[in-house]
N, C-alpha and C positions, 0 to 999 in steps of 0.2 A: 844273320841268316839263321843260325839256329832257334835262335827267340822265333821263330815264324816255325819252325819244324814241332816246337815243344807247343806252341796253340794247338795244330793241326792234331799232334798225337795225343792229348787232352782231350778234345775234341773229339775223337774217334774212342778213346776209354769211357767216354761219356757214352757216348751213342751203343755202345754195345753193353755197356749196364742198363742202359734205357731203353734194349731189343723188346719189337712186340712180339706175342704170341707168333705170326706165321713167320718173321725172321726167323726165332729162335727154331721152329720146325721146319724150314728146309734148312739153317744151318747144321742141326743136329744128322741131316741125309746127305748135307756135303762135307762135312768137314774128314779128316784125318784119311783124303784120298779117296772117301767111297764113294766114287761116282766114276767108275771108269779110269782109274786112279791119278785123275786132275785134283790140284792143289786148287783148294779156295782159300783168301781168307778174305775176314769179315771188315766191317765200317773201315775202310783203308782211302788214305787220302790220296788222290787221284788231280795233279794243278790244284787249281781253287777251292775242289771239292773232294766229299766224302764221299763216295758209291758203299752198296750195302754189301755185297758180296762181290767179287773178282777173281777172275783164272788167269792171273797175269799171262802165265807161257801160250793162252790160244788167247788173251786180249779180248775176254766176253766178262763184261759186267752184267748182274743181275740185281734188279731192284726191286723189293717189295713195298710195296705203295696200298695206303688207304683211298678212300673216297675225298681228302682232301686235295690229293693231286690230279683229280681230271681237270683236265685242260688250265693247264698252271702255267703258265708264261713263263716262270721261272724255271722250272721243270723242261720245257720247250730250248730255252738258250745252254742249259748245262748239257742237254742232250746232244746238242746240236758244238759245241763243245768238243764232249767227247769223242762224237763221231770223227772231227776234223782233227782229230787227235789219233784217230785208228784204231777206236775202241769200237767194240759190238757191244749192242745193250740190247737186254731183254727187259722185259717187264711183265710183272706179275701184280695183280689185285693179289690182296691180306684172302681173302673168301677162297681163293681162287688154290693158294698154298695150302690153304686149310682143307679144303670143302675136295679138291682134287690133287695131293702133292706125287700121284704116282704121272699124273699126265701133265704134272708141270717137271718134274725129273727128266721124260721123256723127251719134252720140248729141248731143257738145258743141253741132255745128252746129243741130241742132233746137233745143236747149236757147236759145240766140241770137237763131232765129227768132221765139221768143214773147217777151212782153212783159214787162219786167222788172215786179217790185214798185215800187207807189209809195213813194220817199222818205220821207215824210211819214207810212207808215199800220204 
């Protein structure tokens, strides 16, 4: 079981040496609690998969995505995944961190506001 733990967190060391530009700028506005003082952290393995940012304690994943993943089927069942797992996911266009990160902050922070999913349902 641990040989499975040690892919996954390989795996997520990778991914965060290999952050793109709008990763690495909304991580640089979430991290060390400045957002309303929620914990993120980044490429964190989540079951099967990696999610790009996470506030474990309110259970909201945030994903920054390029133009490769519109309408991605695979994208679609991890989502869909999550959800039945009692995660909240946002999602952000790369342009979208970049071009507006004070109106996608604004977005996260509501998102925070409300009440996470019960654990248990």
């Amino acid at each position: 079981m641990r040989e499975a733990k040690d892919v996954q967190t390989a795996r997520a060391r990778r991914l965060r040496r290999a952050a793109t530009e709008a990763e690495n700028a909304l991580w640089h506005r979430l991290r060390a609690r400045a957002l309303d003082g929620h914990k993120f952290v980044r490429q964190e393995p989540v079951g099967p998969y990696t999610v790009d940012l996470i506030c474990r304690e309110r259970r909201l994943i945030i994903e920054i995505d390029g133009g490769q993943h519109a309408d991605n089927a695979r994208d679609i069942r991890r989502d869909q995944w999550l959800r039945a797992h009692n995660y909240r996911l946002l999602r952000f266009w790369n342009n979208d961190v970049l071009g507006n990160i004070n109106g996608v902050l604004e977005t996260i922070a509501a998102a925070l506001a409300e009440a996470p999913p019960h654990p248990d349902r």
